[in-house]
KETIVO-484660 format. One record per residue: residue number from 1; x, z, y of N, C-alpha, C, O, CB in turn. Coordinates in steps of 0.001 Angstrom, whole numbers, always signed. Glycine has a CB too. Example, Ala and Ser with C-alpha at 12.3 -4.5 7.8 and 13.67 -1.06 7.14 Angstrom:
# KETIVO-484660
SITE,num,n_east,n_up,n_north,ca_east,ca_up,ca_north,c_east,c_up,c_north,o_east,o_up,o_north,cb_east,cb_up,cb_north
SITE,1,+13190,+7800,-5690,+12300,+7800,-4500,+13200,+7800,-3300,+14236,+8465,-3319,+11308,+9046,-4473
SITE,2,+12850,+7080,-2250,+13670,+7140,-1060,+12900,+7870,+30,+13409,+8039,+1138,+14084,+5725,-598
# end
This chain:
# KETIVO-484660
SITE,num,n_east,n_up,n_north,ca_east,ca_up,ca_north,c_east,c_up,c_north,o_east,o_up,o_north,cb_east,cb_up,cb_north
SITE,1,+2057,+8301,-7388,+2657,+7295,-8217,+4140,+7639,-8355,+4779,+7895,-7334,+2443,+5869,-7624
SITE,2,+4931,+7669,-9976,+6234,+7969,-9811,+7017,+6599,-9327,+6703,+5421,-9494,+6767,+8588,-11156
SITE,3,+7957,+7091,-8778,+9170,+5811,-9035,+9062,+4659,-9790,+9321,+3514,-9418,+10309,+6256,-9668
SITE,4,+8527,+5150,-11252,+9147,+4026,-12146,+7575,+2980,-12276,+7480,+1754,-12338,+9891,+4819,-13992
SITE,5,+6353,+4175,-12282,+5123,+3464,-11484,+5194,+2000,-10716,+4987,+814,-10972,+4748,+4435,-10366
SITE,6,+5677,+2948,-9458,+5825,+2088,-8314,+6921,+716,-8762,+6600,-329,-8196,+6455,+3112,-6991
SITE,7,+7939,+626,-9533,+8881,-251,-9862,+8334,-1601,-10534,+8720,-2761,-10389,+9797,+454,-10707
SITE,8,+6761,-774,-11731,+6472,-1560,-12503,+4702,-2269,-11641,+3999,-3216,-11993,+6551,-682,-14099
SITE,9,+4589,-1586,-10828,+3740,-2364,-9974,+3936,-3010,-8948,+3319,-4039,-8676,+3008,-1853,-9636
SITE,10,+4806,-2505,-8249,+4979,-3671,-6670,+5098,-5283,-6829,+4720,-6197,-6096,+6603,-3337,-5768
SITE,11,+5775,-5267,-8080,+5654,-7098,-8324,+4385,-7066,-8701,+4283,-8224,-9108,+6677,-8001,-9615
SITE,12,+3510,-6666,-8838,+1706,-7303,-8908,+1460,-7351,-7797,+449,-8046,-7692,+400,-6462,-9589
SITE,13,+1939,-6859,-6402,+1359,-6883,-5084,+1490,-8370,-5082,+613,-9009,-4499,+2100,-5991,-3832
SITE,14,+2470,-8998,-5656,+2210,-10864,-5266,+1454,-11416,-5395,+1119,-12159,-4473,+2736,-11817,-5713
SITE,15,+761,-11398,-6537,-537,-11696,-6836,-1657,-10839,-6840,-2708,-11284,-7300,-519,-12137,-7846
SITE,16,-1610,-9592,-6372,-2970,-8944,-5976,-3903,-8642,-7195,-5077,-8836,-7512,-3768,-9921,-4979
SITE,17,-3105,-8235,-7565,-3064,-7428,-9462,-3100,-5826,-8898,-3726,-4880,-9376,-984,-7810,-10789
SITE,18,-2244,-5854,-7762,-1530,-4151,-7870,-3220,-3350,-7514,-3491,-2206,-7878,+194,-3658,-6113
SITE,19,-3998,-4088,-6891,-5763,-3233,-6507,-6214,-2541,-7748,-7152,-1745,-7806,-7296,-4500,-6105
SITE,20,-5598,-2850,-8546,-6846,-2218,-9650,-5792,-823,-10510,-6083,-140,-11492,-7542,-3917,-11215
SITE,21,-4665,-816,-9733,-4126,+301,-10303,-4555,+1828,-9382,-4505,+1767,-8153,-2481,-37,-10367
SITE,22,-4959,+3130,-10051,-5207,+4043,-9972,-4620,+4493,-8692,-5487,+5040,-8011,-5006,+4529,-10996
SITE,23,-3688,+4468,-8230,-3083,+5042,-7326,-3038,+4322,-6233,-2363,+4712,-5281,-2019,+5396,-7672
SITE,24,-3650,+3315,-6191,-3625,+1521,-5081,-5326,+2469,-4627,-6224,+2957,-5313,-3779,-1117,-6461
SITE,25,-5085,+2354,-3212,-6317,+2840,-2246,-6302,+1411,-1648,-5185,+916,-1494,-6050,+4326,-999
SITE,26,-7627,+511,-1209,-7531,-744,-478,-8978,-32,+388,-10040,+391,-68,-7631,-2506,-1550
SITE,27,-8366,-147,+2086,-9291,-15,+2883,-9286,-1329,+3616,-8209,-1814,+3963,-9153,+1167,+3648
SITE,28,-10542,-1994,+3898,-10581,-2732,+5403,-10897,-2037,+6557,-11641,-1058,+6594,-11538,-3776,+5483
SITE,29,-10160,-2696,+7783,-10782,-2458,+8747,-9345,-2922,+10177,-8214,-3404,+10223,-11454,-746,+8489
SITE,30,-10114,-2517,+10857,-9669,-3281,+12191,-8234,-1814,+13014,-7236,-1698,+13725,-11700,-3605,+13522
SITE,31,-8980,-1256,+12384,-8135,+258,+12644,-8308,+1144,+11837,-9418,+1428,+11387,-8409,+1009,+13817
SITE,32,-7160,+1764,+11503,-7033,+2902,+10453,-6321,+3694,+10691,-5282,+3110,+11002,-6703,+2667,+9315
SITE,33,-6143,+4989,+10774,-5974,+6484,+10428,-4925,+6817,+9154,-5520,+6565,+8106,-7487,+7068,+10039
SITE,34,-3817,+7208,+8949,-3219,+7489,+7867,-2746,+8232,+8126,-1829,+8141,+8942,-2625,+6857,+7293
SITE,35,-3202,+9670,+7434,-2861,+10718,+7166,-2251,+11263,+5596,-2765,+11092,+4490,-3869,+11235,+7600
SITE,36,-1128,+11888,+5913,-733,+12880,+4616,-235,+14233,+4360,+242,+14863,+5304,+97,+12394,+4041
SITE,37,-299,+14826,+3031,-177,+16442,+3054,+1404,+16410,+3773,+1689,+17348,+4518,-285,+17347,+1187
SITE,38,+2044,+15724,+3624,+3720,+15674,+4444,+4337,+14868,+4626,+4353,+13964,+3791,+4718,+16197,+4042
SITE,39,+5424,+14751,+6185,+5151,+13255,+6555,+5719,+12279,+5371,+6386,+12668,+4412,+5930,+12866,+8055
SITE,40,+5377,+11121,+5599,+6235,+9919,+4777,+6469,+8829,+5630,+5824,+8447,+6607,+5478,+9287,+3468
SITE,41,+7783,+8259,+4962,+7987,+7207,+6575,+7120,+5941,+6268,+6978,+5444,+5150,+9952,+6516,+6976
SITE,42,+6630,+5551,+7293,+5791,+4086,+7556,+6742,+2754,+7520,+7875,+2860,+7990,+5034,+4102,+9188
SITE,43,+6372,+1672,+7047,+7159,+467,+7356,+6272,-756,+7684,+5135,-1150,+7426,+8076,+134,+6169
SITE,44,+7425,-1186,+8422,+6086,-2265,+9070,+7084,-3466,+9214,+8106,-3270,+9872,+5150,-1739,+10925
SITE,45,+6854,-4755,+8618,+7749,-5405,+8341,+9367,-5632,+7744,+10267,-6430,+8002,+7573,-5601,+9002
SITE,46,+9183,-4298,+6662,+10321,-4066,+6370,+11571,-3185,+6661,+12615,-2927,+6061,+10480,-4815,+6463
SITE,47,+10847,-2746,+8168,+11638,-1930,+8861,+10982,-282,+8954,+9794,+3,+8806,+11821,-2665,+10275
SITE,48,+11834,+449,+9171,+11487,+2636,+9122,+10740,+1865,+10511,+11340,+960,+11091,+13443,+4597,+9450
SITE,49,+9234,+2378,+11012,+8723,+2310,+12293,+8367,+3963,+12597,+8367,+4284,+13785,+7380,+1202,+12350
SITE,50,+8133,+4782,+11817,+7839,+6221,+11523,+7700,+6917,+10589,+8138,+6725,+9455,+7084,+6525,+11857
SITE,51,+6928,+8005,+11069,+6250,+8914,+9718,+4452,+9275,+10130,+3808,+9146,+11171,+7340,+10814,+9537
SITE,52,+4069,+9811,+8632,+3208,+9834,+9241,+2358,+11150,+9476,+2290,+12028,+8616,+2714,+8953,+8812
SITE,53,+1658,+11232,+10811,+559,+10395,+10568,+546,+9317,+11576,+1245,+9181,+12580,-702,+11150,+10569
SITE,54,-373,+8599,+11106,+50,+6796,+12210,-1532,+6782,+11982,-2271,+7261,+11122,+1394,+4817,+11295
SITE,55,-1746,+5918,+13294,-2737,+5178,+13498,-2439,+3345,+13483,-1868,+2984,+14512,-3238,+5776,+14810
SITE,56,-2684,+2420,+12677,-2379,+1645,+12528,-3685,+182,+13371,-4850,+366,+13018,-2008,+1959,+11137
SITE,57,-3540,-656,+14020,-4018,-1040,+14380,-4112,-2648,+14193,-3380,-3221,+15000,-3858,-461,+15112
SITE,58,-4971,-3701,+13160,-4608,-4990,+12712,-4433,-5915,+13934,-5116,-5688,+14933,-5654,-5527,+11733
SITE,59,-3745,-6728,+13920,-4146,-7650,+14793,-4343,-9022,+13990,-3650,-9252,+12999,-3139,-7719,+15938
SITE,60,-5346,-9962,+14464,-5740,-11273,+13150,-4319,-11889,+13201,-3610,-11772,+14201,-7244,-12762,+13604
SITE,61,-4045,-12356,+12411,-2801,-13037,+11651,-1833,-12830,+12114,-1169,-13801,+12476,-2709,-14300,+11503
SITE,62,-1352,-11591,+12299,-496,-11483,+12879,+1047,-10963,+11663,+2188,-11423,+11695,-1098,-10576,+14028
SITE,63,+430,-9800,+10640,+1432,-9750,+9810,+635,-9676,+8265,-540,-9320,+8175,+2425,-8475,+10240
SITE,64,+1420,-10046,+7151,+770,-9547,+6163,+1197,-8087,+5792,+2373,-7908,+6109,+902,-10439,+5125
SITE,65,+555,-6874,+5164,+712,-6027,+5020,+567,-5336,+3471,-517,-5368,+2889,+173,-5765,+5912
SITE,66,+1558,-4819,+2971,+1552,-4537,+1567,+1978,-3376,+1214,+2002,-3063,+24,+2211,-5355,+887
# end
């Protein structure tokens, strides 16, 4: 997704519009694996937590994630 992509979709993440765009992957699950061809940094509440690859782990209501 370019820049300007990403600019003109992240405001659909509010309403949950942004799923049906091409480049939007939606997995469930309780634990996930994220891997890429080179790292990219992770954020997790807004804040740099790493790069990846990360293993990410949900906990129930604990954060929303976007």
């Amino acid at each position: 997704m370019t820049k300007w992509e990403l600019l003109r979709t992240f405001p659909k993440a509010y309403k949950g519009k942004h799923v049906h765009h091409p480049s939007v992957t939606m997995i469930r699950g309780k634990q996930v694996d994220v891997t890429t061809e080179w790292p990219v940094l992770v954020q997790g509440d807004g804040e740099i937590l790493t790069k990846t690859p990360v293993n990410v782990t949900i906990e129930k209501n604990a954060l929303l994630i976007i």
